[in-house]
N, CA, C and O atoms as a GROMACS GRO file, in nm:
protein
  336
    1UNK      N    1   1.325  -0.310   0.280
    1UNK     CA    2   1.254  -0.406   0.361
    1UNK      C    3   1.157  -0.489   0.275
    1UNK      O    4   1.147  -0.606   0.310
    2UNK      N    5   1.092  -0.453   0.179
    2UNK     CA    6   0.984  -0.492   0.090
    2UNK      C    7   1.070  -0.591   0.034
    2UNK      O    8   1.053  -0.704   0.080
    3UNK      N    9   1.167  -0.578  -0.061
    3UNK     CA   10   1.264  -0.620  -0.107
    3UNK      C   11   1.305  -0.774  -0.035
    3UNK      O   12   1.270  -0.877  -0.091
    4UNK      N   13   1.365  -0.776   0.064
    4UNK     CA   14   1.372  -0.857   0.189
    4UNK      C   15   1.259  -0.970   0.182
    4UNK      O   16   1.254  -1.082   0.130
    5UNK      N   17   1.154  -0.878   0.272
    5UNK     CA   18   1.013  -0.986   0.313
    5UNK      C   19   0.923  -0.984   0.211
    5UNK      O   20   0.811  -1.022   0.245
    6UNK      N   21   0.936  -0.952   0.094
    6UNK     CA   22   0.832  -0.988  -0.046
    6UNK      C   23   0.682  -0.991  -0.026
    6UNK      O   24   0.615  -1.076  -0.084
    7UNK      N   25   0.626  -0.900   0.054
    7UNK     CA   26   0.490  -0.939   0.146
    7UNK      C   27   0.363  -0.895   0.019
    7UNK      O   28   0.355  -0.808  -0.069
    8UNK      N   29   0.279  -1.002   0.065
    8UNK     CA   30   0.136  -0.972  -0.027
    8UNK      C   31   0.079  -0.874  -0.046
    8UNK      O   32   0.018  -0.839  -0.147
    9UNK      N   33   0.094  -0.812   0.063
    9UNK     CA   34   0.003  -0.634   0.030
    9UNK      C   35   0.109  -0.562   0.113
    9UNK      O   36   0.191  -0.612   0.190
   10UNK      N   37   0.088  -0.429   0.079
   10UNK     CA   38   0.137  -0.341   0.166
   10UNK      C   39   0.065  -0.187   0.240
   10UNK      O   40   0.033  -0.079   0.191
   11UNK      N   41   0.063  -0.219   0.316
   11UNK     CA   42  -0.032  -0.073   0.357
   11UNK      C   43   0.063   0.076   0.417
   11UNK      O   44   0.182   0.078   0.449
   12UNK      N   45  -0.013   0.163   0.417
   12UNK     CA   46   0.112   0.292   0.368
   12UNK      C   47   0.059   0.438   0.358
   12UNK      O   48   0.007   0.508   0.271
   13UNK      N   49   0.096   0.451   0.484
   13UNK     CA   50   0.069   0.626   0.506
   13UNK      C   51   0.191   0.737   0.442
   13UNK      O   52   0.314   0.740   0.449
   14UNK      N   53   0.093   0.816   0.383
   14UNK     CA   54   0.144   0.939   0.340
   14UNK      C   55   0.278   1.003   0.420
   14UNK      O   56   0.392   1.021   0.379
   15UNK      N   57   0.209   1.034   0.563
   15UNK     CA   58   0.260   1.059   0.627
   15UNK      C   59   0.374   0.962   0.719
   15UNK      O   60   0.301   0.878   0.771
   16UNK      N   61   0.463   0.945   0.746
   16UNK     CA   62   0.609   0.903   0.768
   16UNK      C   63   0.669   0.968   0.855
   16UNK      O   64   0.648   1.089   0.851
   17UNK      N   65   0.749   0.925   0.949
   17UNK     CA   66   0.833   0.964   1.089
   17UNK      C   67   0.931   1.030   0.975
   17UNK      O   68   0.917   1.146   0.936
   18UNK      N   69   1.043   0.930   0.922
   18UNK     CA   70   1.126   0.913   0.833
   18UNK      C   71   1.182   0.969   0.718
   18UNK      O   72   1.281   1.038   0.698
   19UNK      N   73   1.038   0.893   0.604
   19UNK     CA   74   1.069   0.981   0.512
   19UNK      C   75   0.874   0.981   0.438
   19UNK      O   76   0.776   0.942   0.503
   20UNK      N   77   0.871   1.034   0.300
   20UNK     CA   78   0.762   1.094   0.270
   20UNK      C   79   0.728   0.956   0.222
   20UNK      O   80   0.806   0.869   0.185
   21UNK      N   81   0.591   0.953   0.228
   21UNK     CA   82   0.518   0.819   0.211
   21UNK      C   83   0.475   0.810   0.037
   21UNK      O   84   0.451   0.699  -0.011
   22UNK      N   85   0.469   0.892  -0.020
   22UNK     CA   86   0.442   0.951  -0.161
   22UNK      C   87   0.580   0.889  -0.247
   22UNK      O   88   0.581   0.823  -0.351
   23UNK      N   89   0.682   0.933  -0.171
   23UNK     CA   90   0.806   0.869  -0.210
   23UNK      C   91   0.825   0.747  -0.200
   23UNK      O   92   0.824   0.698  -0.313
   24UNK      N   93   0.843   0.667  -0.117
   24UNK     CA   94   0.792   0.511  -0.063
   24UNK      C   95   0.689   0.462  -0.184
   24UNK      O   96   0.720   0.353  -0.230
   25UNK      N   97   0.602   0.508  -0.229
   25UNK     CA   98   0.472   0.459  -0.362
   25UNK      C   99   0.552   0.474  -0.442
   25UNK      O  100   0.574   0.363  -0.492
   26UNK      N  101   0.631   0.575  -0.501
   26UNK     CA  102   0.666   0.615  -0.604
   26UNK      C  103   0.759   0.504  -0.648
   26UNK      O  104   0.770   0.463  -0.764
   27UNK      N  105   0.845   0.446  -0.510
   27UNK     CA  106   0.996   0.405  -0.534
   27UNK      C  107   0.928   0.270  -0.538
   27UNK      O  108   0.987   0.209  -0.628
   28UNK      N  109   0.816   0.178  -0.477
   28UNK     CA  110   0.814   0.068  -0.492
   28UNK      C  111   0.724   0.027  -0.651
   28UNK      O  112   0.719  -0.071  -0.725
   29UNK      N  113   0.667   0.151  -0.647
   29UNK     CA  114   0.603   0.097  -0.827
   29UNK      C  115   0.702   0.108  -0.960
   29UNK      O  116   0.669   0.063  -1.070
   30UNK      N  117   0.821   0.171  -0.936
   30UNK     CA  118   0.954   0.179  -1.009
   30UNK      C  119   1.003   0.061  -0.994
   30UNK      O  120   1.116   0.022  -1.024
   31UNK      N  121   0.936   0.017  -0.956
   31UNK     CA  122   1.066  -0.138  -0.923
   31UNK      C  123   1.013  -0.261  -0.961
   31UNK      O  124   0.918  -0.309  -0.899
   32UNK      N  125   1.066  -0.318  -1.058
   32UNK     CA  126   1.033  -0.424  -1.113
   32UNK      C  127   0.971  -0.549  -1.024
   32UNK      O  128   0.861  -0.604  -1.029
   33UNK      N  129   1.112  -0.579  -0.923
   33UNK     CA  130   1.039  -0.646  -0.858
   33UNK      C  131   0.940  -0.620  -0.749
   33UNK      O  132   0.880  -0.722  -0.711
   34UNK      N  133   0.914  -0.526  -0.699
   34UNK     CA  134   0.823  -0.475  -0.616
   34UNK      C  135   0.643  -0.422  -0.701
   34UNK      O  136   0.531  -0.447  -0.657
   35UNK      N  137   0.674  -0.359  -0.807
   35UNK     CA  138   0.552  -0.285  -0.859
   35UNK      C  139   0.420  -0.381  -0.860
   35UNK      O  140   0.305  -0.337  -0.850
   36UNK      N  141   0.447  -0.493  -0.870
   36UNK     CA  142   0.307  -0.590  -0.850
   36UNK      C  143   0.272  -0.607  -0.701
   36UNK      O  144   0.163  -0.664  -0.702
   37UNK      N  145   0.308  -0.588  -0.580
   37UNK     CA  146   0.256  -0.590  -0.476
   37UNK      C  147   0.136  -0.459  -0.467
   37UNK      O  148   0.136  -0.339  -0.493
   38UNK      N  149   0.060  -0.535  -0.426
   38UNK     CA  150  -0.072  -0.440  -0.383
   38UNK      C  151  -0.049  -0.303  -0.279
   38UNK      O  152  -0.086  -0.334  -0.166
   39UNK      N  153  -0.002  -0.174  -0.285
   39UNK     CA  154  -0.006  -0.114  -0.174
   39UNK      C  155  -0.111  -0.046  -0.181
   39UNK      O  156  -0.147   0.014  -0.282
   40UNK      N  157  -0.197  -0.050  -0.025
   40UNK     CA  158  -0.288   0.032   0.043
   40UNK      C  159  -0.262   0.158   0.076
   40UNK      O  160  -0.174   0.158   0.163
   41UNK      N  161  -0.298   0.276   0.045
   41UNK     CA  162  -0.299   0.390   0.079
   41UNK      C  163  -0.417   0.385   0.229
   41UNK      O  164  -0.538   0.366   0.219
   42UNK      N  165  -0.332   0.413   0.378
   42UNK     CA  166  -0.373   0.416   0.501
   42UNK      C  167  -0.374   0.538   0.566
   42UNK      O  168  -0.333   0.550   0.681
   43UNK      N  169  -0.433   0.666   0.475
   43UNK     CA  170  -0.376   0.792   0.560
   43UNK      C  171  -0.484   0.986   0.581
   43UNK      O  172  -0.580   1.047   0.532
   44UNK      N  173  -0.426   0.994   0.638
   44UNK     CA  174  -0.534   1.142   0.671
   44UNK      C  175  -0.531   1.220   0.572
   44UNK      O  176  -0.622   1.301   0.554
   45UNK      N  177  -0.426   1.210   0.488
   45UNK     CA  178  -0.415   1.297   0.344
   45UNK      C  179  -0.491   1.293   0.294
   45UNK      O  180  -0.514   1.172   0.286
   46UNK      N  181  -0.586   1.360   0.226
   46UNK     CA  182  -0.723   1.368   0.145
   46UNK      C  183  -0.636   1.361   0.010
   46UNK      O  184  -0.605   1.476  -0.022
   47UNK      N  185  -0.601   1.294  -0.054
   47UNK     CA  186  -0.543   1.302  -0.194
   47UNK      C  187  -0.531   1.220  -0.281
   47UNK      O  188  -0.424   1.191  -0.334
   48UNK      N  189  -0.642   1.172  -0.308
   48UNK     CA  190  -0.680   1.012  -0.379
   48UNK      C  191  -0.605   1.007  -0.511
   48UNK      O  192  -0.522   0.919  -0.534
   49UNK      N  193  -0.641   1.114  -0.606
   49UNK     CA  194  -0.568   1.130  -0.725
   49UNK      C  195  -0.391   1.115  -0.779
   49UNK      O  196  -0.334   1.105  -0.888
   50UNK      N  197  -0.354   1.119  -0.650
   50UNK     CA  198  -0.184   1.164  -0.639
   50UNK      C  199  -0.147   0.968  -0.588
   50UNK      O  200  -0.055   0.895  -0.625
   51UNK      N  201  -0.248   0.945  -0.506
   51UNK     CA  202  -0.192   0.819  -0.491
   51UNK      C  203  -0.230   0.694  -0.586
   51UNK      O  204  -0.182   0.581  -0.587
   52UNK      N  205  -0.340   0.755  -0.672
   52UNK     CA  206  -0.371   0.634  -0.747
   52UNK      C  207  -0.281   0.685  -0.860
   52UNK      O  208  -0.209   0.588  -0.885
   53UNK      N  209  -0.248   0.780  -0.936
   53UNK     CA  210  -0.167   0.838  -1.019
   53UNK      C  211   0.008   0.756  -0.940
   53UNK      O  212   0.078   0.662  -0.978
   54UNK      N  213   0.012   0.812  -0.870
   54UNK     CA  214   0.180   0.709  -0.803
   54UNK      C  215   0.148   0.543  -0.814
   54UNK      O  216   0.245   0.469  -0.822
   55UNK      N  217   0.044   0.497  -0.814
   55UNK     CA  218   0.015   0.386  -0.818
   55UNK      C  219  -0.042   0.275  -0.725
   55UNK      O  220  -0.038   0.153  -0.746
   56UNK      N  221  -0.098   0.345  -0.611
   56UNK     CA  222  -0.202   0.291  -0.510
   56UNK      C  223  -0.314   0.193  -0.588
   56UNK      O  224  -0.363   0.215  -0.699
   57UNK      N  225  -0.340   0.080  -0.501
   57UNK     CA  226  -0.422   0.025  -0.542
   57UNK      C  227  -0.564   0.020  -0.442
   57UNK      O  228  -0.658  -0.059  -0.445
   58UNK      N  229  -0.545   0.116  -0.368
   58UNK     CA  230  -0.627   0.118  -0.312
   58UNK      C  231  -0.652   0.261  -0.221
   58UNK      O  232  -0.603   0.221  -0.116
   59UNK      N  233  -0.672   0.322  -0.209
   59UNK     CA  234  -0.698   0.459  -0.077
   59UNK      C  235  -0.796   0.490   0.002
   59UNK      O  236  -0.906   0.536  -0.027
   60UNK      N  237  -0.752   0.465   0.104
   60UNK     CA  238  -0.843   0.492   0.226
   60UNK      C  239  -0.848   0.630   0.349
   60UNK      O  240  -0.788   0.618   0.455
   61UNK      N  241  -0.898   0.711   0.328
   61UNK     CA  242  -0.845   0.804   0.464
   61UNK      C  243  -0.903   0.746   0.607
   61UNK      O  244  -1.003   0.678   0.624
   62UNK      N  245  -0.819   0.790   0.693
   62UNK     CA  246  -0.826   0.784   0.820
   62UNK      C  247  -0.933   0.870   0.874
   62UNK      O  248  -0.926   0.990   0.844
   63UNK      N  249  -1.051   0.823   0.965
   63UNK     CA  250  -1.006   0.660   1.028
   63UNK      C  251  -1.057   0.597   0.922
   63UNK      O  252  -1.145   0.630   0.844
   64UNK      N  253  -0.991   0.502   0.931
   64UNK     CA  254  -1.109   0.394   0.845
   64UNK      C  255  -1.090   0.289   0.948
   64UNK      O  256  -0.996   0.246   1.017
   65UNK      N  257  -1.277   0.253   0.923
   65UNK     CA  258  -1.383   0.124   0.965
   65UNK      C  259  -1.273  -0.033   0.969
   65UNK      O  260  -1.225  -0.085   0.868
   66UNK      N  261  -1.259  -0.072   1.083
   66UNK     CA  262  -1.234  -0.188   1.054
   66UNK      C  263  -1.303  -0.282   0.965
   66UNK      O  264  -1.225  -0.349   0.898
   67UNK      N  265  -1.440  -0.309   0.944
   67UNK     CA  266  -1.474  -0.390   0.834
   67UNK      C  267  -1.448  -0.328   0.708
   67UNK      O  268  -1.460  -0.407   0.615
   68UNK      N  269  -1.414  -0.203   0.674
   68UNK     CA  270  -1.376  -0.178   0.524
   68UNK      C  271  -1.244  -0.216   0.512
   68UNK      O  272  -1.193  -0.274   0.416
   69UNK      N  273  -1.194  -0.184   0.606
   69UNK     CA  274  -1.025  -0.199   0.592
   69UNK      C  275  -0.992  -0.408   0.534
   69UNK      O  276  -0.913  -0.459   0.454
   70UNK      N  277  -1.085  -0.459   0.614
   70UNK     CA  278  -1.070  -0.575   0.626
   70UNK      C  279  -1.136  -0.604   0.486
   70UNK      O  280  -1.079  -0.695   0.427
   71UNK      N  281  -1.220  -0.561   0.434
   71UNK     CA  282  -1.280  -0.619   0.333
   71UNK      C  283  -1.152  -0.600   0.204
   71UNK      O  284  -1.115  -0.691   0.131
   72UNK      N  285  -1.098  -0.455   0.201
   72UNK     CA  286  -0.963  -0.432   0.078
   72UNK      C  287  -0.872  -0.504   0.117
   72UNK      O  288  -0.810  -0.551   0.021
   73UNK      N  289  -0.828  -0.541   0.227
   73UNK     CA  290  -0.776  -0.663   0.247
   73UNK      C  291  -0.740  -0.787   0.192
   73UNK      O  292  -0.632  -0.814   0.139
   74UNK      N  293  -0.852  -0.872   0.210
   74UNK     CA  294  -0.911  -0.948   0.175
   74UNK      C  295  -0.907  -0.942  -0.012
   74UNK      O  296  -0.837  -1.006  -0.090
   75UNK      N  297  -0.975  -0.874  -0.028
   75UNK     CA  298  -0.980  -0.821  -0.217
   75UNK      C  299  -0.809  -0.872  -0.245
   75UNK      O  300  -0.770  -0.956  -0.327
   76UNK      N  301  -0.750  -0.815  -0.177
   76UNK     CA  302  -0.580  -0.882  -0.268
   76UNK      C  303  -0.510  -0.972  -0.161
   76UNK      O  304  -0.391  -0.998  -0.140
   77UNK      N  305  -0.619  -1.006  -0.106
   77UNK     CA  306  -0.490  -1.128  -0.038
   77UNK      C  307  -0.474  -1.211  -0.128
   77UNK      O  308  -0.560  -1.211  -0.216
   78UNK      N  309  -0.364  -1.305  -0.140
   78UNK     CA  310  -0.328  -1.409  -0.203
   78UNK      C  311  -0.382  -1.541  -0.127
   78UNK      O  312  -0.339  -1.567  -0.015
   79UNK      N  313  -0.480  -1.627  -0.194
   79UNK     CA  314  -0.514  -1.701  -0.102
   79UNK      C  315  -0.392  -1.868  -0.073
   79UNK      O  316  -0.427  -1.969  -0.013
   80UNK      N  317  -0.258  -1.844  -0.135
   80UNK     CA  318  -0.130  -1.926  -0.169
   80UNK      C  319  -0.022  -1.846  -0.125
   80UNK      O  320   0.089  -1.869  -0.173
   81UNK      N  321  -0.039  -1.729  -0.018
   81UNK     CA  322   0.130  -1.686  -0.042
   81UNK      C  323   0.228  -1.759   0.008
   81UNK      O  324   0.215  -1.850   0.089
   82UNK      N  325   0.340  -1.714  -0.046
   82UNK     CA  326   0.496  -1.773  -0.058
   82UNK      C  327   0.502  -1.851   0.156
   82UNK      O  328   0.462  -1.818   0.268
   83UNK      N  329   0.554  -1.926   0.111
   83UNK     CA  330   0.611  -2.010   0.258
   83UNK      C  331   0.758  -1.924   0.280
   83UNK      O  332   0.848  -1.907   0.198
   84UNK      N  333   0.749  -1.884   0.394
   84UNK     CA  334   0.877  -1.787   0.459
   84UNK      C  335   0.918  -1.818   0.628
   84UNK      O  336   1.007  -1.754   0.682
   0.00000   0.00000   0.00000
């Protein structure tokens, strides 16, 4: 899907219906064209080290504050992204 819609940030729980969210970090920072998108770590997992080590650019546990959320946001928006 990333692949697909090429989106400016990505935000991203550990936890997953699907599949493991750890895996999802792992597989989009392996990827050439993906590894420069910003992903947000959005999740109850207390495990900051594992996601900045996979390559989070950011981690937040749950809940998190709408004005913090909004402020890391903001920090990597692109203020030019792509026309789609």
């Amino acid at each position: 899907m990333a692949l697909e819609l090429r989106p400016t940030i990505i935000t991203l729980d550990a936890l997953l219906p699907q599949m493991d969210g750890w895996i999802v970090l792992e597989t989009l920072k392996n990827d050439p064209e993906l590894r420069d998108i910003p992903v947000i770590m959005l999740t109850i997992v207390d495990d900051r080290n594992r996601g900045f080590t996979l390559g989070a650019s950011e981690y937040l546990t749950k809940p998190v504050e709408r004005d913090r959320l909004a402020l890391v946001l903001h920090k990597y928006a692109n203020d030019n992204p792509p026309v789609r």
